[in-house]
C-alpha positions as CSV (number, residue, x, y, z in Angstrom):
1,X,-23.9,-23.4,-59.5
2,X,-21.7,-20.1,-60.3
3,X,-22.5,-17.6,-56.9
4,X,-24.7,-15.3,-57.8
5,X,-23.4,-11.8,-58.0
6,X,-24.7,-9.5,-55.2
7,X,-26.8,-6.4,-55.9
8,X,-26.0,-3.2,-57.7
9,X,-22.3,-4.9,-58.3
10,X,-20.7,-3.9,-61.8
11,X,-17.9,-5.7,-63.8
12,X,-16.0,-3.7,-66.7
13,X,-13.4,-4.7,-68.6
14,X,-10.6,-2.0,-69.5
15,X,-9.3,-1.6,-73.0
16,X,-5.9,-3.4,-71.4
17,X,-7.8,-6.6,-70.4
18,X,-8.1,-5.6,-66.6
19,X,-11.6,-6.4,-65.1
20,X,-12.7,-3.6,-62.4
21,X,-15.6,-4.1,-59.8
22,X,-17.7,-1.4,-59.2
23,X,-20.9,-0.6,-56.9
24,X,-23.3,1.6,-58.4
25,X,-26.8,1.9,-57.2
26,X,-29.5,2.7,-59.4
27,X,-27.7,6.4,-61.5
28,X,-25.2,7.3,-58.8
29,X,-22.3,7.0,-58.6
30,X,-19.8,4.4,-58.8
31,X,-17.5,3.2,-56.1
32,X,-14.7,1.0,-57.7
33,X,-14.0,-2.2,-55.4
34,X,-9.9,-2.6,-55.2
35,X,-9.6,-5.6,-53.2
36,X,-10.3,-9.2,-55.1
37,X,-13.3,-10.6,-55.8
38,X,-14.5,-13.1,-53.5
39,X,-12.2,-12.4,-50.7
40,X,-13.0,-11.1,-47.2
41,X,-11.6,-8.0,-48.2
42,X,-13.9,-7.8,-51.2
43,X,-16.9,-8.3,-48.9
44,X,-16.0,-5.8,-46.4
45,X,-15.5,-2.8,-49.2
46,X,-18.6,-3.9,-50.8
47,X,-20.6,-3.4,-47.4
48,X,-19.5,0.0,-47.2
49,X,-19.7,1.2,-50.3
50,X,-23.4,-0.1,-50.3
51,X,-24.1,1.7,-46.8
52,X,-22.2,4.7,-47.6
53,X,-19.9,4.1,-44.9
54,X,-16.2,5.2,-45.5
55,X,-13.6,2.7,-47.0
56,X,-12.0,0.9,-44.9
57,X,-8.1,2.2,-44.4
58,X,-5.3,-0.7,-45.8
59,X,-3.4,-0.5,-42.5
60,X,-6.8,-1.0,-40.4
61,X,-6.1,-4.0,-38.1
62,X,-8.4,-6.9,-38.6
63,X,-11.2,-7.2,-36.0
64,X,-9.8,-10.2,-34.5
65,X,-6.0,-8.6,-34.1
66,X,-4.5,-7.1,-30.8
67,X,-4.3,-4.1,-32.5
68,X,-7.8,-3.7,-33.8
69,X,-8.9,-4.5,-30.0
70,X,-6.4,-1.8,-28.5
71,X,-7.3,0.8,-31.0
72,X,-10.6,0.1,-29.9
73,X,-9.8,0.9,-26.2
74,X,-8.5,3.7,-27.0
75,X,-12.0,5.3,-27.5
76,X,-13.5,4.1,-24.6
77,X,-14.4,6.1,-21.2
78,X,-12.0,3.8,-19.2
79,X,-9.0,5.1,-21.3
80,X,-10.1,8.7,-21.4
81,X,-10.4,8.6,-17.7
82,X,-7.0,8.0,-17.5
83,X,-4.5,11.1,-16.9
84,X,-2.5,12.0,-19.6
85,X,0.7,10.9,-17.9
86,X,-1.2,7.5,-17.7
87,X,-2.3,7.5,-20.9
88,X,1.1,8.4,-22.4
89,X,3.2,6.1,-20.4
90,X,0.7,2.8,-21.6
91,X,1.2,4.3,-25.2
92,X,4.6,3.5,-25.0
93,X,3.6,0.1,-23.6
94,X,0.6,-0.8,-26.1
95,X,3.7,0.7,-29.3
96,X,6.2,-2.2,-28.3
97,X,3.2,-4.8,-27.4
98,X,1.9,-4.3,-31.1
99,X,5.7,-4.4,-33.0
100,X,5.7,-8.0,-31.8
101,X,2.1,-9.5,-31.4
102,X,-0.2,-6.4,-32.7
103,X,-1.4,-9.1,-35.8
104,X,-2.0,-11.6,-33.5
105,X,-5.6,-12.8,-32.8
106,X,-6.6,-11.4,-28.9
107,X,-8.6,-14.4,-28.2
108,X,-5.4,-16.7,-28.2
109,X,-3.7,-14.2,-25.7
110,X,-3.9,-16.4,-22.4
111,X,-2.4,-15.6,-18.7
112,X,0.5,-17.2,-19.7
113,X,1.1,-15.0,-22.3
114,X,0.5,-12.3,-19.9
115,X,3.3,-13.6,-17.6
116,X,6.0,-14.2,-20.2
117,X,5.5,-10.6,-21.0
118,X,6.4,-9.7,-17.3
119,X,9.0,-11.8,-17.2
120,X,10.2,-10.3,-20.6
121,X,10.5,-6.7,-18.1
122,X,11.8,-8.3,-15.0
123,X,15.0,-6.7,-15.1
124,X,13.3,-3.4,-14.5
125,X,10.5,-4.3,-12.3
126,X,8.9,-0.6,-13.1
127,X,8.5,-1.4,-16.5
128,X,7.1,-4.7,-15.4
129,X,4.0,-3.5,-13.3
130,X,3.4,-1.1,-16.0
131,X,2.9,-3.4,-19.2
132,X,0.9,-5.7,-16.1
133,X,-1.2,-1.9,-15.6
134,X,-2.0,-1.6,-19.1
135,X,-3.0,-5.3,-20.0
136,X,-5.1,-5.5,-17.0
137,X,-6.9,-2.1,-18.2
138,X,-7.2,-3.1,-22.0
139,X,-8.3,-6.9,-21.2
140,X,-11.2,-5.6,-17.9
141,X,-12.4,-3.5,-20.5
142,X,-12.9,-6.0,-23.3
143,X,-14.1,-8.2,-20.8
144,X,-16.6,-5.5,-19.7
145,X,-17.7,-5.2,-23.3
146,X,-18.0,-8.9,-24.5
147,X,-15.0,-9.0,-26.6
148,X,-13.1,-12.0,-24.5
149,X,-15.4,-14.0,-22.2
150,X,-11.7,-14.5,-19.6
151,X,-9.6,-11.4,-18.8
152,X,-5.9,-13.1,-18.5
153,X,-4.8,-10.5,-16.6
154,X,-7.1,-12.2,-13.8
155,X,-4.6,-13.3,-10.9
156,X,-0.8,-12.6,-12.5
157,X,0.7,-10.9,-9.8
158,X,2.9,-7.6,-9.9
159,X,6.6,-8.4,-9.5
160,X,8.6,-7.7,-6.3
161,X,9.1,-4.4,-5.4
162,X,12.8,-3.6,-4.9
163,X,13.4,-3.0,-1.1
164,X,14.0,0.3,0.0
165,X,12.2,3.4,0.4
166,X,11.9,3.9,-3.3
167,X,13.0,7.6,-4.4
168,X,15.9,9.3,-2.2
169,X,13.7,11.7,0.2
170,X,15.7,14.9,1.1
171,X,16.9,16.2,4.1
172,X,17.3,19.7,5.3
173,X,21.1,19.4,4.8
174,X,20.2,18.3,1.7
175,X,17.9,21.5,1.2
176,X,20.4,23.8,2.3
177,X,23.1,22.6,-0.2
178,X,20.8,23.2,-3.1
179,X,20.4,26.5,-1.3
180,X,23.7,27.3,-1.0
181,X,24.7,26.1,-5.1
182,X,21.9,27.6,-6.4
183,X,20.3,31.1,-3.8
184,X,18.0,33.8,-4.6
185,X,17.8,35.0,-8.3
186,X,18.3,31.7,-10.3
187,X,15.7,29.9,-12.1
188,X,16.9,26.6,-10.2
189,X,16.2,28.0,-6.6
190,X,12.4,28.7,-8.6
191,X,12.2,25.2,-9.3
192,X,13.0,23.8,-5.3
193,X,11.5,26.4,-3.8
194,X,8.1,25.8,-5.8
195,X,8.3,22.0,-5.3
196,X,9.4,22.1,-1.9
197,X,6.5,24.2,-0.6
198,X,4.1,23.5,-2.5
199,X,4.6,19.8,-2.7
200,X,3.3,19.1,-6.3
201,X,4.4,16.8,-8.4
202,X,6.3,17.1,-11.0
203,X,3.8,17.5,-13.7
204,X,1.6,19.8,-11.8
205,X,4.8,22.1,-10.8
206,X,5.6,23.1,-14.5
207,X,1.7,23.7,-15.1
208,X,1.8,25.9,-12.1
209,X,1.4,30.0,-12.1
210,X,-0.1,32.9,-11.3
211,X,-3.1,32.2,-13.2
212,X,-3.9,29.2,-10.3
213,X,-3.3,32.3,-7.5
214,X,-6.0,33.6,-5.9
215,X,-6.3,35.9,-2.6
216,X,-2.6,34.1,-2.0
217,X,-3.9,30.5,-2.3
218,X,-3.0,28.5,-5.7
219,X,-5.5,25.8,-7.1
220,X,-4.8,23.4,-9.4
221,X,-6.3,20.3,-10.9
222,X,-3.4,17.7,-10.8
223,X,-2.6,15.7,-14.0
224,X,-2.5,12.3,-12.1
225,X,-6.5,12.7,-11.5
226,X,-7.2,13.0,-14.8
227,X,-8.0,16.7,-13.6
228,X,-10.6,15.6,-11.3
229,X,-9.0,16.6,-8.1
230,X,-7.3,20.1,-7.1
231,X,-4.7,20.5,-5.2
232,X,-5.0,23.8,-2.8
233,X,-2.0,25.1,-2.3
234,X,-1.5,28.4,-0.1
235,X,1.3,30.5,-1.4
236,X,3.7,30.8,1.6
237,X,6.0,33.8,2.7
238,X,9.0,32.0,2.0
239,X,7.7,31.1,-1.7
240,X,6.3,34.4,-2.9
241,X,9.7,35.8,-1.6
242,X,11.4,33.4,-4.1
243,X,8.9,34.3,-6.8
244,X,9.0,37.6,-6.3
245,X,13.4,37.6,-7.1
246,X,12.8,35.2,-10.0
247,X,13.0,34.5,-12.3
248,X,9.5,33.0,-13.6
249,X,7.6,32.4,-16.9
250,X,4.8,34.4,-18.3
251,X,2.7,31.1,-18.2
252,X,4.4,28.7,-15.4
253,X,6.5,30.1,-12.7
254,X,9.0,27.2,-13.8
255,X,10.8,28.3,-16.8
256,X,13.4,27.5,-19.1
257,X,16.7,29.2,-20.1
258,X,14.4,31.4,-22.5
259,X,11.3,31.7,-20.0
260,X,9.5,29.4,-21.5
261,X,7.2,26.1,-20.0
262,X,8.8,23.0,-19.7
263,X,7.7,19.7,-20.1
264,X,8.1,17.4,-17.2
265,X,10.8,15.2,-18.6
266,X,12.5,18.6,-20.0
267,X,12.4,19.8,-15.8
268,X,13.1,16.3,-14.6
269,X,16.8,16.0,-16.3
270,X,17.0,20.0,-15.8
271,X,16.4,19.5,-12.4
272,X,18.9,16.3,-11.8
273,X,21.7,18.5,-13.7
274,X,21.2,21.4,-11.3
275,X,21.1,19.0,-8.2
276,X,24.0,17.1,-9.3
277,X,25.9,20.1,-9.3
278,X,25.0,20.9,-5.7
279,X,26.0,17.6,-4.5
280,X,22.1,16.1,-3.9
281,X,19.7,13.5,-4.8
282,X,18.7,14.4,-8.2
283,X,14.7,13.5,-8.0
284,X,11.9,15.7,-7.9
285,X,10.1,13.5,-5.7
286,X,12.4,13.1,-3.0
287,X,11.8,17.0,-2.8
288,X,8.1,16.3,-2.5
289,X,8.6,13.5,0.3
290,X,10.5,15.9,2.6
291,X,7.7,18.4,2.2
292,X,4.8,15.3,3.0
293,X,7.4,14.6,5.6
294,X,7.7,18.5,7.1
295,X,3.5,18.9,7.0
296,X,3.3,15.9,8.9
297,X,5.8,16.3,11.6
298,X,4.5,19.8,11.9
299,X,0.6,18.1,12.8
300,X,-0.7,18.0,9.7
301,X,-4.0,15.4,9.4
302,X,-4.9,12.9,6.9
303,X,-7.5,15.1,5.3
304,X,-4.7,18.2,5.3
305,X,-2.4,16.3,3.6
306,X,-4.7,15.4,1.6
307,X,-6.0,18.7,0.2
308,X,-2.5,19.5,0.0
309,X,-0.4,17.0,-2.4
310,X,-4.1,16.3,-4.3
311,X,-4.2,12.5,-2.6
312,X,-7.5,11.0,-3.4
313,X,-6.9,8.1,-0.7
314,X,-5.8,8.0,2.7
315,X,-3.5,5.7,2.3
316,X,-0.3,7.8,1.1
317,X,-1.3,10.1,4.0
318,X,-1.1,7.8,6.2
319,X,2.7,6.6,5.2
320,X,3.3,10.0,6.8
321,X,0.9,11.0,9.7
322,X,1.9,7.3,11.1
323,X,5.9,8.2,11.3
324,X,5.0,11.5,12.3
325,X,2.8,10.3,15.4
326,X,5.1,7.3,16.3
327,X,7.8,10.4,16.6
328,X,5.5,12.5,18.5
329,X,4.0,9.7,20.4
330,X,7.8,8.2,21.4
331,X,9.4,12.1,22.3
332,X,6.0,12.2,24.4
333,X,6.2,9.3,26.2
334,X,9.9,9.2,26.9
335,X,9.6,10.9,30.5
336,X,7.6,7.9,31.6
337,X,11.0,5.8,31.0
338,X,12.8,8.5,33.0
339,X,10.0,8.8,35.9
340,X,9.4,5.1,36.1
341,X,9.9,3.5,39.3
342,X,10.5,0.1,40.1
343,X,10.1,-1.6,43.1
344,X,12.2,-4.5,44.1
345,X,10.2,-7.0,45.5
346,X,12.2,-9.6,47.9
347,X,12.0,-13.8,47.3
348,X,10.7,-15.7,50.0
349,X,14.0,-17.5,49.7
350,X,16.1,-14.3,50.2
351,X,13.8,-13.7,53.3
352,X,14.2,-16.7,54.6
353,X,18.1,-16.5,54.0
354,X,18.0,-13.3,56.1
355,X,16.4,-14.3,59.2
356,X,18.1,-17.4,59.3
357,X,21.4,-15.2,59.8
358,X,20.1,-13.3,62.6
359,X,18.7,-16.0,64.7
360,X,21.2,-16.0,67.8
């Protein structure tokens, strides 16, 4: 038996021979269907042009690709609790991940998928515990929400980190030779100067200016918290002296050449330019770990430190109140070496030895 054809469907015939579908219910009026009759694609326009939704876009993934389950993600409350450093970084991840599988069905992905893609980054172990970060937040969430019954992100491990403290931290000679290249009245001495006591991070520091003063103490919600969590920074002598010489932005007291807000990848290789031509680490961050490291040394607690660089854990605190106190605790303690004293204790033997040479 021929199918029968479904409700309120039309067929015309144009004066060149060309039969056009149509929906059309009751006098309204008529939505032509472009996709062949009898296909899946036929189906799905039909559905929405019977339920008024709108027509389904030609590059719209299929609802069984990667791609239709990462677009998907993207309007979720997981993603949007992301920063928008997060957020951007694991859109560069999610671009490459869909030029080479994005029409592939997300059931079949298994955990050995995932690990071939890790191993696919293992020459730059960064970019490897990133893609892992971004699978394992796309594939929790579709497990959350019934889409694969088996996240295969479940138990692939993060690659080695390389050994090593991880960014240069400064020193004070290394602080004093940025001084020296770059002193009062340049835009780069701005930059230090506002990293190095404030000890923000990189994309908080260019989002940072005299709108976030108050009463001589800056607040400001950091971008790695999603904006959850405010940094309180107190604006020291030393800092408003630098501020006060310039020169700053209208917006950010980090500016450009034309006193303008920079990004921070526009500061980051700013910044590296203007250390390399003082002769020190070029990083940002190494800036920021000598100012954890001064706080700390200087007594500063967990919960200080905390309210300070905008940690929501204890746990990078505690990288730096532990070396602090194990400095402390060992300049302390070293007069206990020095006042020690140890008693020498004769052998029986020895005693023994003794009398037998004064027995007459």
């Amino acid at each position: 038996m021929p199918r029968p054809r479904p409700p309120h469907l039309q067929l015309q015939t144009t004066r060149h021979g060309k039969r056009v579908w149509y929906v059309r219910i009751g006098k309204g009026p008529r939505t032509r269907i472009r996709a062949e009759f009898g296909t899946p694609e036929f189906d799905t326009e039909y559905q929405a042009a019977i339920t008024g939704n709108p027509r389904p876009q030609k590059d719209t993934p299929s609802a069984h690709s990667l791609a239709w389950l990462i677009t998907r993600y993207r309007e979720t409350t997981p993603w949007f609790a992301l920063s928008m450093a997060t957020r951007r970084q694991r859109e560069n991840i999610f671009e490459n991940v869909l030029k080479t599988a994005g029409s592939q069905p997300f059931a079949k992905i298994t955990k050995a998928t995932i690990v071939a893609g890790r191993e696919r980054r293992a020459s730059t172990p960064a970019q490897s515990r990133n893609f892992l970060d971004a699978m394992r937040g796309l594939f929790r969430w579709a497990q959350e929400a019934g889409h694969v019954k088996v996240d295969p992100t479940d138990g692939v491990g993060n690659p080695p980190r390389k050994k090593g403290d991880g960014f240069v931290p400064w020193t004070e000679e290394h602080v004093a030779l940025f001084q020296k290249r770059w002193p009062l009245g340049t835009r780069q001495r701005v930059w230090l100067d506002v990293l190095l006591y404030s000890g923000l991070r990189r994309g908080d520091a260019v989002r940072y200016g005299r709108q976030h003063v108050r009463n001589g103490v800056g607040r400001i919600p950091t971008e790695k918290s999603g904006l959850q969590v405010t940094a309180v920074v107190p604006v020291l002598p030393i800092l408003a002296k630098t501020l006060e010489a310039g020169p700053t932005g209208e917006v950010t007291f980090i500016c450009g050449a034309n006193g303008k807000p920079l990004t921070k990848e526009s500061f980051g290789n700013l910044f590296r330019e203007a250390c390399d031509e003082a002769g020190v680490p070029g990083s940002a961050h190494g800036v920021r770990k000598i100012a954890a490291t001064t706080a700390a040394n200087n007594g500063a607690t967990v919960s200080q430190l905390k309210a300070l660089f905008g940690w929501t854990s204890d746990s990078m605190a505690a990288l730096y109140t532990k070396s602090a106190d194990r400095d402390r605790l060992a300049r302390e303690a070293g007069h206990l070496l020095a006042n020690a004293e140890r008693t020498s204790i004769p052998s029986p033997k020895s005693q023994v030895r003794a009398g037998a040479k004064k027995a007459p």
